[in-house]
C-alpha positions in Angstrom: 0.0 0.0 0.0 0.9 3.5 -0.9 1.8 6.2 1.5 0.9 9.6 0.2 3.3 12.3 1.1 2.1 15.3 2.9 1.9 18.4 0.4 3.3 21.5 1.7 -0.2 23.2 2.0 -1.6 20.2 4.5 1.6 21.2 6.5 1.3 24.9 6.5 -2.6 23.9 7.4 -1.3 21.8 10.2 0.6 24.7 11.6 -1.9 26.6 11.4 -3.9 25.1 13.5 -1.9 23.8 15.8 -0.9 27.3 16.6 -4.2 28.4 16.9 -4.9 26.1 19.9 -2.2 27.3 21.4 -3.2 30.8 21.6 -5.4 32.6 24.6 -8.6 32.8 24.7 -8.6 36.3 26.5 -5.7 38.7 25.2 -5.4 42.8 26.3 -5.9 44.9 23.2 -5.3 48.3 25.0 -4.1 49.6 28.3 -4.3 53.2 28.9 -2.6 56.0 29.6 0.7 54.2 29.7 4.2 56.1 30.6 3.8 59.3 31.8 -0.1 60.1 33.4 -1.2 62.9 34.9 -2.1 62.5 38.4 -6.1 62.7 38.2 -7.1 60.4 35.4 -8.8 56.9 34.4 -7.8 54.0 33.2 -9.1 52.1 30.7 -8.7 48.3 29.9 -10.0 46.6 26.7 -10.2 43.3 26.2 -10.2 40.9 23.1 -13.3 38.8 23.8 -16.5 39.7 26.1 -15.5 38.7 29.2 -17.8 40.3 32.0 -21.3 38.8 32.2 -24.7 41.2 31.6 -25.0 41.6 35.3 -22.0 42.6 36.2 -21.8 45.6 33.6 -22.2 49.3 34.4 -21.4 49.1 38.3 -18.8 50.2 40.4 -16.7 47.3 41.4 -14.3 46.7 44.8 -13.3 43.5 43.0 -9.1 43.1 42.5 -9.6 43.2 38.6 -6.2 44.7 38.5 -3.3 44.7 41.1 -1.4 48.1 41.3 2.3 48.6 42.4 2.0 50.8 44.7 -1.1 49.9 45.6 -3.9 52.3 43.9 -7.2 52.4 45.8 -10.3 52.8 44.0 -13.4 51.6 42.0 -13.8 49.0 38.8 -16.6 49.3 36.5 -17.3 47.3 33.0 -18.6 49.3 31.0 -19.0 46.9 28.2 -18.4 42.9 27.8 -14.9 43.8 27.3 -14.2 46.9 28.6 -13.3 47.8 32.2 -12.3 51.4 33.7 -10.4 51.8 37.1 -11.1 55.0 39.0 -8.9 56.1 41.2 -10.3 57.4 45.0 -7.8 60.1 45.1 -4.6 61.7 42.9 -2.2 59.3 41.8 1.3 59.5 44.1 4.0 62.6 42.8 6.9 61.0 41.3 5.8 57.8 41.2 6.6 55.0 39.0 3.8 52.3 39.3 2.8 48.9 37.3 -0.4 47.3 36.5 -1.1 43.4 36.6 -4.1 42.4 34.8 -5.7 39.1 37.2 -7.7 36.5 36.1 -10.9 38.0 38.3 -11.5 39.7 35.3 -12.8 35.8 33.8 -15.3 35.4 36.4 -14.5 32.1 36.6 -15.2 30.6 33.0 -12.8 28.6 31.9 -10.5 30.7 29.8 -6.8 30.7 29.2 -5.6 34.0 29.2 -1.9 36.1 28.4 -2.0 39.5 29.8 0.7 41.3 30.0 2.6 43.8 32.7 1.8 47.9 32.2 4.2 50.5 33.8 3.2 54.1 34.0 4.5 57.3 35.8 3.2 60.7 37.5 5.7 63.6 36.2 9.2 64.4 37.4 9.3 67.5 39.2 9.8 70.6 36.9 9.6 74.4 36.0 7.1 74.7 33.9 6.8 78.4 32.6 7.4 82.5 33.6 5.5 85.4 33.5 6.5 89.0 33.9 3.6 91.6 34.0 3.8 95.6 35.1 2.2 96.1 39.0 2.1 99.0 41.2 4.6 99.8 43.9 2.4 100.2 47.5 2.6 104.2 48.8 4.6 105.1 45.9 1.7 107.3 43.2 2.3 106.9 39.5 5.4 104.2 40.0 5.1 101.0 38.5 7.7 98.0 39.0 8.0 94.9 37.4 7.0 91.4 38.9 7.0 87.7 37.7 5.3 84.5 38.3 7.5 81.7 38.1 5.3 78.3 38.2 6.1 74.5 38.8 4.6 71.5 38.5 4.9 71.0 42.5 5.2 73.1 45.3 8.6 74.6 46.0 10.0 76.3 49.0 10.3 79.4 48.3 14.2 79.9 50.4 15.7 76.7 49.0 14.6 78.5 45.5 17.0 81.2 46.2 19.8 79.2 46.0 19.0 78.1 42.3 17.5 81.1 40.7 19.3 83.7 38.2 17.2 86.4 37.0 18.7 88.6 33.8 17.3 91.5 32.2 19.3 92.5 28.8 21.7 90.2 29.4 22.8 91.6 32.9 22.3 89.5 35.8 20.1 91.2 38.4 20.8 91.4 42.1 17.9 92.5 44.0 15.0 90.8 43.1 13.4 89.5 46.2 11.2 86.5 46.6 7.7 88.1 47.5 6.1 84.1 48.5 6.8 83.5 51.7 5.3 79.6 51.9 5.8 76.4 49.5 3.8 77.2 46.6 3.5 75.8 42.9 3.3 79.2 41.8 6.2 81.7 43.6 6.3 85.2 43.1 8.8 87.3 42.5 9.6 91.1 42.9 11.9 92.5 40.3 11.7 96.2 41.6 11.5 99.6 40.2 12.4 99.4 36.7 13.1 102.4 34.2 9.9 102.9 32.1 10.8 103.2 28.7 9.2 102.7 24.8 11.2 99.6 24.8 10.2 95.9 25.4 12.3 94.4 28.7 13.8 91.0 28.1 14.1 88.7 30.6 16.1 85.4 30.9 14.7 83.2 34.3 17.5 80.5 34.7 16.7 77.5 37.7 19.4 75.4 38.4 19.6 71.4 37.9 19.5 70.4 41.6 16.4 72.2 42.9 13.7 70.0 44.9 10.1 70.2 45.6 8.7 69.8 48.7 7.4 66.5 47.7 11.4 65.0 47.7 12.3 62.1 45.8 13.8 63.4 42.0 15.1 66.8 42.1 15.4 69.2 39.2 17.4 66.9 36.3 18.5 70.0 34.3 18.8 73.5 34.0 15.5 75.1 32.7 15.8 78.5 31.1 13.2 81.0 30.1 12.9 84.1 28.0 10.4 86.8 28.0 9.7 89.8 26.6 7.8 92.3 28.5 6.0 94.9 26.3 6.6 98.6 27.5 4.2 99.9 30.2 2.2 101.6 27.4 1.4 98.6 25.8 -1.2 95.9 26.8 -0.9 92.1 25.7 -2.3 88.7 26.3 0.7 86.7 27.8 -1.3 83.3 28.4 -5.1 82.3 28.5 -7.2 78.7 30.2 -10.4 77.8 31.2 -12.2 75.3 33.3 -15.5 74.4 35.2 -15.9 74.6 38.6 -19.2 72.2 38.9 -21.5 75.5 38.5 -19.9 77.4 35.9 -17.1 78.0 33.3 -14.8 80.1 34.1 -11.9 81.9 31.3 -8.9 83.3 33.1 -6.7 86.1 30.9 -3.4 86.8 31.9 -2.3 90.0 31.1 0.9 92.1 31.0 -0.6 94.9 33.6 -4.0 95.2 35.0 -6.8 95.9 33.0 -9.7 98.5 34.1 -12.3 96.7 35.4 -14.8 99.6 34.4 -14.0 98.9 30.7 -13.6 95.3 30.2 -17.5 94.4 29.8 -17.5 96.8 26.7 -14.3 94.8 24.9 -14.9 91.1 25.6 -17.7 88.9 23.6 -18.2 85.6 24.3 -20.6 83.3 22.4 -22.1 81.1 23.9 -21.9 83.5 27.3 -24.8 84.7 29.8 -24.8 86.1 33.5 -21.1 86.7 32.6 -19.1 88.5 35.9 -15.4 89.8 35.6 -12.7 89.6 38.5 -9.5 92.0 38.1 -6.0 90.3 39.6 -2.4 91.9 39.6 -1.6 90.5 36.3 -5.0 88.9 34.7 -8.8 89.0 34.5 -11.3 86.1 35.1 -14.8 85.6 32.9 -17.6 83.8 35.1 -20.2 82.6 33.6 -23.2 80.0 32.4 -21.8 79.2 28.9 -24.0 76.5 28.4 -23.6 72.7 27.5 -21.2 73.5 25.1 -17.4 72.0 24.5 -16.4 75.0 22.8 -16.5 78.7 23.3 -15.8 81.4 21.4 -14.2 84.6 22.8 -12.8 87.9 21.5 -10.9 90.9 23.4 -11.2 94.0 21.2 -8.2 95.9 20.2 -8.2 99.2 22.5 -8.8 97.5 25.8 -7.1 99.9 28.1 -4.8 98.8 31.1 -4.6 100.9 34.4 -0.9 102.3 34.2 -1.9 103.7 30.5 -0.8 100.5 28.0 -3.7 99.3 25.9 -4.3 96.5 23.3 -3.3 97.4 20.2 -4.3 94.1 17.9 -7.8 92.0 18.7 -7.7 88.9 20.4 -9.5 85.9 19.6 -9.4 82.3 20.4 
């Protein structure tokens, strides 16, 4: 009796298949956010096959779907077959490196084999995030104007360990009596530049932090040297150095940093905002909030009319509109 020989397309088919009951039953398609996560967020899980049962759907969940290193506390819900969200009770630990195991709760019991594998994310190392330089008013002193700055991190810092680390220039010379006006660990510190010569001419600025500075939290300190430049406009000019938003749980709020104060008499006539009702405006040192019920919707529209005057005499010379 003949033997037929096995063509190459049974083997390939043989392969095939034996390889296919090899593979899981139950794989992870997505895991996020991965790497670096900002400290208030969700995760999300998805999963290649429906795993969680009808009843079990569209609840919040104690059950250890996912063990955390350090351990996250917090609530599971599915909010599909195959796709589960974690929630965590409380901001994620500063300068934290953590990873995720996936456990096999997430079968509920049916008799699945499963491969997940091992996430690692991290919360941010500590940094300097940006500067801001804006004209203010010297107390007692009538018609004098100085210059101050807003240096802000990504944690708090103490404001006399800062000291130690920070170079302020202005036109290339290095200035020495700039005082630190914060007196407590802040994210934000302020900073007193002093009585400056007015002139028609912009100031430029260099802000230089040192590699080395620490937060308050500890742990990783400053890895490098972070450097910024600005430009200050002359005190008769008004610009729009930096503009976000929010919601509070009531209403949306737009906050407008400026290079000097605006007149708080004058800014209803030169903002529009669309959508925008029951709209209230709060003056600060160096911006202006907007309050108000802008609705349901994601975005708004808003536009600052050239000519809006600031209180030391600059005004905006070119609209605004974002």
């Amino acid at each position: 009796m003949k033997v037929k020989a096995i063509t190459p397309v049974l083997i390939v088919l043989l392969i095939v298949l034996y390889s296919c009951g090899l593979m899981s039953d139950v794989t992870i398609k997505s895991f996020s956010p991965e790497g670096k996560v900002n400290r208030l967020t969700t995760f999300t899980i998805e999963f290649s096959a429906n795993v969680a049962p009808i009843e079990k759907q569209n609840q919040w969940l104690a059950d250890k779907f996912v063990e955390f290193e350090p351990n996250i506390p917090g609530k599971f819900k599915w909010i599909s077959g195959n796709t589960l969200i974690f929630s965590p009770d409380s901001p994620l630990q500063p300068i934290q490196e953590y990873t995720a195991k996936i456990t096999d709760k997430v079968l509920f019991n049916q008799n699945l084999t499963y491969d997940f594998d091992e996430y690692e994310f991290f919360t941010p190392s500590f940094d300097a995030e940006k500067t801001e330089f804006f004209w203010s008013h010297i107390p007692n002193e009538k018609n004098k104007v100085s210059v101050k700055a807003n240096l802000y991190f990504n944690y708090p810092v103490n404001p006399n360990m800062l000291k130690d680390y920070l170079t302020i220039m202005n036109d290339g010379e290095q200035l020495k009596n700039f005082q630190i006006v914060s007196e407590s660990a802040s994210e934000i510190i302020a900073i007193n530049i002093g009585d400056v010569v007015q002139t028609d001419k912009e100031q430029n600025y260099k802000v230089i932090i040192k590699e080395g500075l620490l937060s308050t939290i500890g742990k990783k300190p400053l890895e490098d040297t972070r450097e910024f430049e600005y430009n200050l406009p002359p005190v008769t000019k008004l610009a729009i150095a930096n503009l976000s938003s929010g919601f509070d749980g009531q209403k949306g709020w737009i906050e407008i940093n400026t290079t000097q104060p605006v007149d708080e008499k004058s800014i209803k006539n030169f903002v529009e905002i669309k959508p925008g009702n029951n709209l209230a405006f709060f003056v600060n040192d160096n911006s202006f909030r907007i309050e108000g019920d802008f609705g349901n919707e994601q975005i708004v529209n808003l536009k600052i009319k050239k000519g809006l005057p600031g209180i030391y005499g600059g005004y905006l010379e070119t609209e605004f509109e974002q």
